[in-house]
N, C-alpha and C positions, 0 to 999 in steps of 0.2 A: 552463576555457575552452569544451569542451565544451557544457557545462550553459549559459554565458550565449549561445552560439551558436542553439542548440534555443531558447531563450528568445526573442532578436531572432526568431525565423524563425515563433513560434507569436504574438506579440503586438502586435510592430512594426508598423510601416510597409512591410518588407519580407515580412511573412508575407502581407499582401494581393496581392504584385508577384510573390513567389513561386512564392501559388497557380493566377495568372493564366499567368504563363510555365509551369510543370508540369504543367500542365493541355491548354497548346497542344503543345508536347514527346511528352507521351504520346497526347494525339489521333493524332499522329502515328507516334510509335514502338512503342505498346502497349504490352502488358505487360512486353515484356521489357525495351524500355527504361525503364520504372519499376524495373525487378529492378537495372540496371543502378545507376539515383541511390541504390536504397534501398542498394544494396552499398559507397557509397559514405560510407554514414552508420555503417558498421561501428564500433562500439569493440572491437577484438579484445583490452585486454585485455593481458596477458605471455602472450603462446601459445607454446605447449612442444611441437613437433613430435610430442614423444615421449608424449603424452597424447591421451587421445580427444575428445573436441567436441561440443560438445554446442550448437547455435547458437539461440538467447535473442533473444525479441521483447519488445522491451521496451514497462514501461510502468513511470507514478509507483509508487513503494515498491517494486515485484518487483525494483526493480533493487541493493536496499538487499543483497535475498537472495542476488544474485548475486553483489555486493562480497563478501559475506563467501564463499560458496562459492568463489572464485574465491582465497581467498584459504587458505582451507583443506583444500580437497581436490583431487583427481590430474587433474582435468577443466580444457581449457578450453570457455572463456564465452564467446564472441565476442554481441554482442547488438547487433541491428539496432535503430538507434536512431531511423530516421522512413521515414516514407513508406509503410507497409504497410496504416495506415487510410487516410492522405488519397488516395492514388495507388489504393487498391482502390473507393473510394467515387466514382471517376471511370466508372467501368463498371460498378459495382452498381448497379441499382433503389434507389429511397432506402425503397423498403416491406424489402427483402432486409439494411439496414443498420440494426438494432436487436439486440441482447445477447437471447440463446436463442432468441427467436422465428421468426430470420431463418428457421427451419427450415421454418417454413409456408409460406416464400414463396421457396423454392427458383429461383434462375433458369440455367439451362441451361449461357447461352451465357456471363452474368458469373462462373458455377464454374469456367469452361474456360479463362477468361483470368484468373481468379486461381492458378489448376495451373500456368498457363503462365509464369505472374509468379514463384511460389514455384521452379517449376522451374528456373526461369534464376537466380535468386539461390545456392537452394543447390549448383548445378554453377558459380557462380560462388567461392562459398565453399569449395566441394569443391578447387577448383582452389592454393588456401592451405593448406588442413587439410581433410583427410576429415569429413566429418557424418557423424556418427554419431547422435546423434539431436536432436529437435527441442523446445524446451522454452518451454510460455508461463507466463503468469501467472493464468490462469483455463479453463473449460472451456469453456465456453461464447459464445466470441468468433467475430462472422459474420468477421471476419478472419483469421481461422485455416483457415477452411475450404480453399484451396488449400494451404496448408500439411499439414494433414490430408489431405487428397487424393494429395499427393507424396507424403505415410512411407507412406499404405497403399499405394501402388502400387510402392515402392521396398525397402518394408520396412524401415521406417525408424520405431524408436516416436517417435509421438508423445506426448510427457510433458508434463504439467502440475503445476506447484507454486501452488497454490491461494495469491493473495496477500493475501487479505482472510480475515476469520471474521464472523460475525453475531456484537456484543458484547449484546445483549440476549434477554430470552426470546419479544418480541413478533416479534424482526427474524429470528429465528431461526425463527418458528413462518409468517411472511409469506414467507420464504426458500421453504421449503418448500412452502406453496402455491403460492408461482408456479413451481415446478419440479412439481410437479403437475399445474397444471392446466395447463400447455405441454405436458408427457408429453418435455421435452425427450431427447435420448438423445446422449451422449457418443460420438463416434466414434474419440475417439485411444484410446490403448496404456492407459494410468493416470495417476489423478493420485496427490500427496502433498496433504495437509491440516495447518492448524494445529495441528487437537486433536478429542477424543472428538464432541464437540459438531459440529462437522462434518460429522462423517463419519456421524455418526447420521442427520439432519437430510438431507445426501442420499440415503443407503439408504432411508430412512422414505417419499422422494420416489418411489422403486418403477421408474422407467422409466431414470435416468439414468445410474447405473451398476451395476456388481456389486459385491460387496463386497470380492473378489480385486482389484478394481480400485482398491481405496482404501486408503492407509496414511497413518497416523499417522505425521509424522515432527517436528514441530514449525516454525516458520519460522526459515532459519538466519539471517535479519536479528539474531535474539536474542542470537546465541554472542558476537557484538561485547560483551558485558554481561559476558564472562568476561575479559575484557584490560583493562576497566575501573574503578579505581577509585572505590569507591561510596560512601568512609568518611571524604569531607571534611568537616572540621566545618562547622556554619552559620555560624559566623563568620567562615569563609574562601571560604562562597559567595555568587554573586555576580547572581542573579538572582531578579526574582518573577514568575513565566511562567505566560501564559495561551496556553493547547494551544487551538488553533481549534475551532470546531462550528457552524460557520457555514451548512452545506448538506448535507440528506442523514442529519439526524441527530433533525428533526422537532421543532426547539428555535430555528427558526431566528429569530423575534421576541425572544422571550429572550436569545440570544447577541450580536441587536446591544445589547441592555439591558448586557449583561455587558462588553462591548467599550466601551461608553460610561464604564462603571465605574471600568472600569480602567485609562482614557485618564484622565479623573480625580484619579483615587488618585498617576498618573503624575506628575502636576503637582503634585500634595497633597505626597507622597513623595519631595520632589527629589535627596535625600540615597540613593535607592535607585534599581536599573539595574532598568526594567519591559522583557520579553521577549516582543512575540508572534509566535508559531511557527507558520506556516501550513503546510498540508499542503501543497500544490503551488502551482506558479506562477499556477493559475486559480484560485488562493483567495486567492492576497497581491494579485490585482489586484481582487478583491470586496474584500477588508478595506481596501484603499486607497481604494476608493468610499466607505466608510462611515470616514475618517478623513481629515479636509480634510489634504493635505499639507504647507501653509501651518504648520498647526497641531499638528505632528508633533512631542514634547520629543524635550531633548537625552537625556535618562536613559531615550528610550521607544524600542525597537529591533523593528522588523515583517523579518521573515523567512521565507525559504521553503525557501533551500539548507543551513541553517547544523546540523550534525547533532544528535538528541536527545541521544547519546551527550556529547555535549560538551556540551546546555544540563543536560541535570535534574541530572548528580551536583553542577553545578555552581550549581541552584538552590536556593533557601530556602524557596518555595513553589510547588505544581502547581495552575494550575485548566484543571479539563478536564471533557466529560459523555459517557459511552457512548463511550469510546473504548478502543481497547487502548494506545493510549499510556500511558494511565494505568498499566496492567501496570508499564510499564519506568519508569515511574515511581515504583513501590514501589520494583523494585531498586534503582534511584537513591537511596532512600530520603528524596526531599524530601518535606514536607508536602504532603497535597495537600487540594485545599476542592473542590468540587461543586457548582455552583450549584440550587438546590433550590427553585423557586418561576417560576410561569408554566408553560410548556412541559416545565420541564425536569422528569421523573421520578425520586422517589427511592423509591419503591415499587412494586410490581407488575410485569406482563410487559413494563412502557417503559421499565425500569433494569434496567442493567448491574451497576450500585453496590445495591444494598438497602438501607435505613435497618435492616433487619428480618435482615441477618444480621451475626452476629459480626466473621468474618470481616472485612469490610467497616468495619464503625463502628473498630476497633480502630487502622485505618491514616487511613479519610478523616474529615475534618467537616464536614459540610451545610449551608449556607446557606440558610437561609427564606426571606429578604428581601433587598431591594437594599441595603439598610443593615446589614443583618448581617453581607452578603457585604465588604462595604468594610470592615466592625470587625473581622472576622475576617483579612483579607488582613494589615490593621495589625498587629494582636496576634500573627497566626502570624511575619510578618517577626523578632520579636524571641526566639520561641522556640529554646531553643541543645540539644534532643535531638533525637537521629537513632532511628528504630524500629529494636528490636532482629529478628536475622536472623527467627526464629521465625514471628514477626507477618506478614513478608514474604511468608516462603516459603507461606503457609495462602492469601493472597491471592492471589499469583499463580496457584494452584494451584485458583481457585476455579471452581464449573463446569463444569471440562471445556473451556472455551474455547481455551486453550492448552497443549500437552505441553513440557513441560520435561524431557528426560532426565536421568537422574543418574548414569547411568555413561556417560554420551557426550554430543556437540554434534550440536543437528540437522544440522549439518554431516555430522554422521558416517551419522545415520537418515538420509537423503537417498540417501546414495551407497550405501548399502546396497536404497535402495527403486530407484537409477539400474541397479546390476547386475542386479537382476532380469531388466531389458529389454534391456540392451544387452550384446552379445556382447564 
């Protein structure tokens, strides 16, 4: 209920009328009546008196990590679910409102009313459950900045669990540059990171953090993969899913080529359930541009809330490119295909996937052309093996890109990296 509420309020009709009355509201009441609506956006979550708190600014996928934290260790999650962009964006500079930059463009008086805004949220939350500490989803958000400003003054870590990784060697090596040539610098407590690769890639960067200040703990979105059943046969599953890459992935002419494909194939295919799985709600309303709705089948299902956990062990084939879904994908152990021709990279530092290493060819297979891709989708549909564990485990394990523990869940790395900081 939740989820489709956030939806009408960011896409509708009413996210216009919204903006318009929140806007006149906070002209008036400031920040702290914005602290006020943002506290009222709370999903606390099953809060346990009798646990510490840790209060979560949410965003799309960090909130995946919190499900599952929330679900496995001694902490509550309470996670502020809107208003801390739109409502800080009301008295920031719009030059002060860009991802790490914002730092050059410091503005005095909109720092002081976003303190003021964090402040009144968290002595509003304090007033339900003590905070104890403050946790986002990346480091580098001008949004945090009052947040940050509150734990230093209160002594209060601020923490970060990094919710993204760079899946390629070119995005990883661009990553790094722009935290270079920004000189950006970290002012919370620490972060956690996905994996080696990470954590390199920042230290390499020289200004952002220290090395004491970054741990390896995996993302616990992943631990969901251990409650999961992964060893349905193919003839008991029940989709052939194509993983979005529609923006941000630098494939983006190709992906509508693939997207046409496999509305296609959908029609061709009638006898089979086609899946496509958008990353967020601002990607299912782009893949709706580019899919007449008129012209939607019955066997063809576009989604954005519906979880990986329940589509992949449950599909017969993946196609996805430079994603880490693909990862949980292996575990899933469906087929997966690559689209490999135009934009899309299956060689060098713009692949995630390598034609050129083992690893890789052993679990996926590459598609050259648009016709190859469509015979392949075909032909994998009817294949009845599932990859043995082995295979799996080499792949996920590739690069450094993600840590997988093996005598514990990042679940467990987490909260071992949370006591560090918190008393």
């Amino acid at each position: 209920m939740l989820d489709k509420t956030l939806y009408l309020l960011r896409y509708s009709a009413l996210n216009g009328i919204w903006q318009f009355v929140s806007r006149i509201l906070i002209a008036i009441g400031g920040p702290r009546l914005a602290a006020y609506l943002s506290y009222i956006s709370i999903d606390w979550g099953d809060l346990n008196q009798k646990n510490r708190t840790i209060l979560c600014l949410f965003r799309e996928s960090f909130i995946k990590d919190v499900s599952e934290l929330r679900k496995r260790t001694g902490f509550n999650y309470p996670m502020v679910m809107a208003g801390f962009t739109k409502f800080q964006s009301y008295w920031t500079p719009e030059e002060m409102q860009i991802q790490t930059l914002y730092q050059n463009h410091l503005d005095e008086r909109a720092l002081e009313k976003s303190r003021i805004y964090a402040n009144t949220l968290i002595k509003l939350v304090n007033k339900k459950s003590k905070v104890s500490g403050i946790l986002s989803g990346n480091f580098d958000y001008w949004q945090d900045n009052g947040f940050k400003q509150h734990c230093s003054d209160n002594n209060i870590p601020f923490l970060v669990l990094v919710k993204e990784t760079p899946s390629a060697p070119r995005w990883i090596r661009r990553d790094f540059e722009w935290y270079k040539d920004s000189k950006y610098h970290f002012t919370g407590a620490a972060m956690a990171v996905a994996g080696k690769a990470n954590k390199d890639y920042i230290l390499k960067a020289g200004s952002v953090a220290l090395d004491e200040q970054i741990f390896i703990t995996g993302l616990p979105r992943y631990d969901a993969w251990l409650d999961i059943h992964t060893d349905i046969s193919y003839q008991n599953r029940k989709y052939i899913t194509l993983l979005t890459f529609s923006q941000g992935y630098d494939a983006d002419n190709t992906f509508i080529q693939v997207l046409s494909l496999f509305v296609a194939l959908a029609e061709k295919l009638s006898n089979e359930q086609f899946l496509i799985k958008c990353k967020d709600a601002e990607d299912f309303n782009y893949v709706r541009t580019l899919i007449d709705v008129q012209d939607v089948l019955a066997n063809l299902t576009i989604d954005y809330q519906v979880d990986l956990f329940d589509i992949l062990p449950n599909s017969k084939v993946t196609i996805g490119y430079n994603s880490l879904s693909l990862f949980e994908a292996a575990i899933a152990k469906t087929q997966m295909i690559i689209p490999a021709w135009g934009e899309c990279r299956y060689r060098g530092d713009g692949a995630m996937c390598s034609l050129d290493n083992k690893d890789v060819t052993e679990l996926i297979d590459f598609a050259f052309t648009p016709n190859e891709f469509s015979r392949k989708i075909e032909r994998s549909a009817q294949n009845l093996h599932l990859p043995d564990d082995e295979r799996v485990l080499r792949f996920i394990n590739m690069n450094n890109y993600l840590y997988f523990p093996t005598s514990s869940t990042c679940s467990d790395e987490f909260v071992k990296f949370v006591n560090k900081f918190i008393d």
